[in-house]
Backbone as CSV, one residue per row, in Angstrom:
resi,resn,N_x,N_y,N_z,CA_x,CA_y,CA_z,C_x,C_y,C_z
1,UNK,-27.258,-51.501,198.983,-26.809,-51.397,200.348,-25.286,-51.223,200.408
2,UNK,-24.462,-52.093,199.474,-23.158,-51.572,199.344,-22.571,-50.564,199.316
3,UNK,-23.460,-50.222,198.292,-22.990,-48.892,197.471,-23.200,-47.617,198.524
4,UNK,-24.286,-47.708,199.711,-24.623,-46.870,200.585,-23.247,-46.825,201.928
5,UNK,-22.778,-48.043,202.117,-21.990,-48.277,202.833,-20.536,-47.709,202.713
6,UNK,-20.654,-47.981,200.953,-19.151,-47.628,200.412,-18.995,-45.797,200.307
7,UNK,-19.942,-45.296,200.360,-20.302,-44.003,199.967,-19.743,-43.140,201.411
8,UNK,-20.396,-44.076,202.369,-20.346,-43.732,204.044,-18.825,-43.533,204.470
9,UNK,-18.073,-44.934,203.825,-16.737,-44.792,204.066,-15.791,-43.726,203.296
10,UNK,-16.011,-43.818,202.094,-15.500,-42.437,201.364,-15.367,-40.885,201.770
11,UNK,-16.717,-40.813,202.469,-16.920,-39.934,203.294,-16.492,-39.482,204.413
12,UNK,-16.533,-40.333,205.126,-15.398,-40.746,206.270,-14.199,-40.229,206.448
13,UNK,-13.232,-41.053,205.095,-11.847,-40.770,205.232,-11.844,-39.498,204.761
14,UNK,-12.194,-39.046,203.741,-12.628,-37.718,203.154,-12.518,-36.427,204.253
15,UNK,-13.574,-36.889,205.315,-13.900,-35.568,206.882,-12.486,-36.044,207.524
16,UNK,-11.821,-37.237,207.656,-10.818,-37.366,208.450,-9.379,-36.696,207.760
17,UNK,-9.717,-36.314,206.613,-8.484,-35.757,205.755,-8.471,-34.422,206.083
18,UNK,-9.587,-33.790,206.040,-10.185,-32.573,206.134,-9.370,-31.786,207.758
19,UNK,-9.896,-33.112,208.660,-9.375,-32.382,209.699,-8.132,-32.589,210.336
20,UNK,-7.565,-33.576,209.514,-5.877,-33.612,209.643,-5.066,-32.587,209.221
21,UNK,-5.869,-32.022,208.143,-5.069,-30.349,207.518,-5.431,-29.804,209.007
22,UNK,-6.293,-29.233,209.693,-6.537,-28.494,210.364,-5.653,-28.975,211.996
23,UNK,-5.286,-30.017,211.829,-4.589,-30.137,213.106,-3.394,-30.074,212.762
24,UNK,-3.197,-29.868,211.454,-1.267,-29.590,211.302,-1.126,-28.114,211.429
25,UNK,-2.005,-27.252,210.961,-2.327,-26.121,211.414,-2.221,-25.637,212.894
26,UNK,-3.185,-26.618,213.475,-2.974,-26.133,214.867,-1.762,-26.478,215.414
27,UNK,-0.934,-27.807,215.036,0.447,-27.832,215.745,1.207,-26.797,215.489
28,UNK,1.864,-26.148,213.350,2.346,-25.282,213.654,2.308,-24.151,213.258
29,UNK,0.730,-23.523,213.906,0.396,-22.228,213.691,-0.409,-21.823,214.850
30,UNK,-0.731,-22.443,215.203,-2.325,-21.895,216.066,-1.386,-22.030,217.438
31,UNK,-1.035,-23.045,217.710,-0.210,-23.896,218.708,0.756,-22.943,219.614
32,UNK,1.633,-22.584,218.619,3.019,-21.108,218.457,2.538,-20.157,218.845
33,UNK,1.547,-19.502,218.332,0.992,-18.600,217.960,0.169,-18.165,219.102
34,UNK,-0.333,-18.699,219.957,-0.550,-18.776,221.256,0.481,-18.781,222.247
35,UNK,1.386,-19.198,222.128,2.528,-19.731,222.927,3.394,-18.126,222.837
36,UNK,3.654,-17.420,221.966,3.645,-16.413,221.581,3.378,-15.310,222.076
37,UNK,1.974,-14.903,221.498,1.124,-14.351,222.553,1.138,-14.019,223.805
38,UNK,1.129,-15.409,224.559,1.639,-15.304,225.521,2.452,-14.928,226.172
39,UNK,3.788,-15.442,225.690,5.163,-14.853,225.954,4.666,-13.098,225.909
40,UNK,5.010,-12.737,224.736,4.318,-11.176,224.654,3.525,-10.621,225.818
41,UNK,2.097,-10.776,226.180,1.579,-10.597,226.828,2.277,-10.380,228.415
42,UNK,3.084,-11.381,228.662,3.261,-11.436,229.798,4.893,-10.581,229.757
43,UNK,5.319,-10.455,228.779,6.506,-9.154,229.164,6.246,-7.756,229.360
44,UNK,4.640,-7.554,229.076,4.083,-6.227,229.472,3.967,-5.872,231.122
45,UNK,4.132,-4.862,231.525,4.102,-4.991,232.751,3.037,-3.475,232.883
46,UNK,1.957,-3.863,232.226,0.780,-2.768,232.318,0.148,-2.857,233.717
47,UNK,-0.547,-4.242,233.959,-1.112,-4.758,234.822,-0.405,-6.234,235.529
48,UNK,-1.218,-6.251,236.837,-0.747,-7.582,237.554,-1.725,-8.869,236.570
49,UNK,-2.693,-8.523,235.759,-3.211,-9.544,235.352,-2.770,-10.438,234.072
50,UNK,-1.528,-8.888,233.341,-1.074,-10.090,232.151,-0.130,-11.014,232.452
51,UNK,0.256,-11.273,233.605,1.156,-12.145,233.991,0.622,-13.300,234.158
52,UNK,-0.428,-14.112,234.872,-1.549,-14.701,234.740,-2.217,-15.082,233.275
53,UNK,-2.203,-13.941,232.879,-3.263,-14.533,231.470,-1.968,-14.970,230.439
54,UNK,-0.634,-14.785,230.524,0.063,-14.809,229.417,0.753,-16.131,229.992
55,UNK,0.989,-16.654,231.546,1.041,-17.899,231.380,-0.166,-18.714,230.859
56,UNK,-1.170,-18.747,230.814,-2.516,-19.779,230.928,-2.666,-19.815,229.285
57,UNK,-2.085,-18.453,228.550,-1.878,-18.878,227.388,-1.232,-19.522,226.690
58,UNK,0.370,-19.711,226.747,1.069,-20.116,227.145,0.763,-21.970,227.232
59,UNK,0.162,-21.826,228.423,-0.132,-23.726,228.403,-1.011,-24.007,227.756
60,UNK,-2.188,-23.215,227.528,-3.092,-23.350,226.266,-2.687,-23.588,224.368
61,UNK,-1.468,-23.080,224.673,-0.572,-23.263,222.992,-0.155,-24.109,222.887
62,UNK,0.626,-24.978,224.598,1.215,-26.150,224.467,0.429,-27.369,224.408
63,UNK,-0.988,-27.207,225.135,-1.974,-27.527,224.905,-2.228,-28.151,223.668
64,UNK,-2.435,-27.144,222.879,-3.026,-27.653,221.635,-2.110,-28.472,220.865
65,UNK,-1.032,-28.120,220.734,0.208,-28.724,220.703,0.263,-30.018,220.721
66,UNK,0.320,-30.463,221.827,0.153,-31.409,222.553,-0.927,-32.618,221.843
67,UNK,-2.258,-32.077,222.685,-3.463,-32.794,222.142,-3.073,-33.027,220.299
68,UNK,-3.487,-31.736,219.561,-3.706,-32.052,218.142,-2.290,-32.668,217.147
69,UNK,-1.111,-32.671,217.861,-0.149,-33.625,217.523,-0.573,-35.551,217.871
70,UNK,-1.048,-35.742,219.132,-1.532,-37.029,219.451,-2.849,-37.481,218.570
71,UNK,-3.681,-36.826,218.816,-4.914,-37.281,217.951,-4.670,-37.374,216.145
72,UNK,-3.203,-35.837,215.736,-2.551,-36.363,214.417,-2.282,-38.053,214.107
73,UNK,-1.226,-37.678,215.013,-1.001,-39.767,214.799,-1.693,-40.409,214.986
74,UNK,-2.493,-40.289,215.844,-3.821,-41.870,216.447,-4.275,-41.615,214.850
75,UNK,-4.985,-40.857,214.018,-5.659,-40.882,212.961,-4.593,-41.365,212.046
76,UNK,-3.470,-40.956,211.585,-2.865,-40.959,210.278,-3.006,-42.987,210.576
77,UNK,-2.059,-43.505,212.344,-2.084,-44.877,212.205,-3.013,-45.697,211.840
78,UNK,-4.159,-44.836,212.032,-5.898,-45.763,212.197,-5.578,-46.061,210.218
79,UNK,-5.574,-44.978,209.894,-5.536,-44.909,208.436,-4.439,-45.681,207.891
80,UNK,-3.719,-46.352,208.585,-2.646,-47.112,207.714,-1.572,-46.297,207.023
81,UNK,-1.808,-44.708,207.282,-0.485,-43.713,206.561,0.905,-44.198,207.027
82,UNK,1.150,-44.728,208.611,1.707,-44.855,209.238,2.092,-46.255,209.711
């Protein structure tokens, strides 16, 4: 039963490592990179709609930003990194 328990936790920190790479990613790549985009998007003056879509992207970059920087720390502290 230990050994099932101990296996569970290994596992655990293991998926929580996994997706801490992926949220440093999203702070500074995915995050920007949207934010970006955006900017871009919205210096086109093709249509009235990229103005609209290139802010909403825009807060969607800061967004992620945002969120996957907070949930970074709540995890690294849970984990004692911090």
């Amino acid at each position: 039963m230990t050994d099932i328990i101990q296996t569970q936790m290994t596992t655990s920190v293991q998926e929580v490592v996994k997706t801490q790479t992926i949220r440093v990613a999203d702070v500074f790549i995915v995050g920007p990179l949207m934010i970006f985009a955006g900017w871009t998007l919205q210096d086109y003056k093709l249509d009235k709609i990229n103005r609209p879509l290139g802010f909403t992207l825009m807060a969607l970059g800061v967004g992620t930003i945002l969120l996957n920087g907070k949930n970074y720390f709540a995890n690294q502290k849970r984990l004692g990194a911090l």
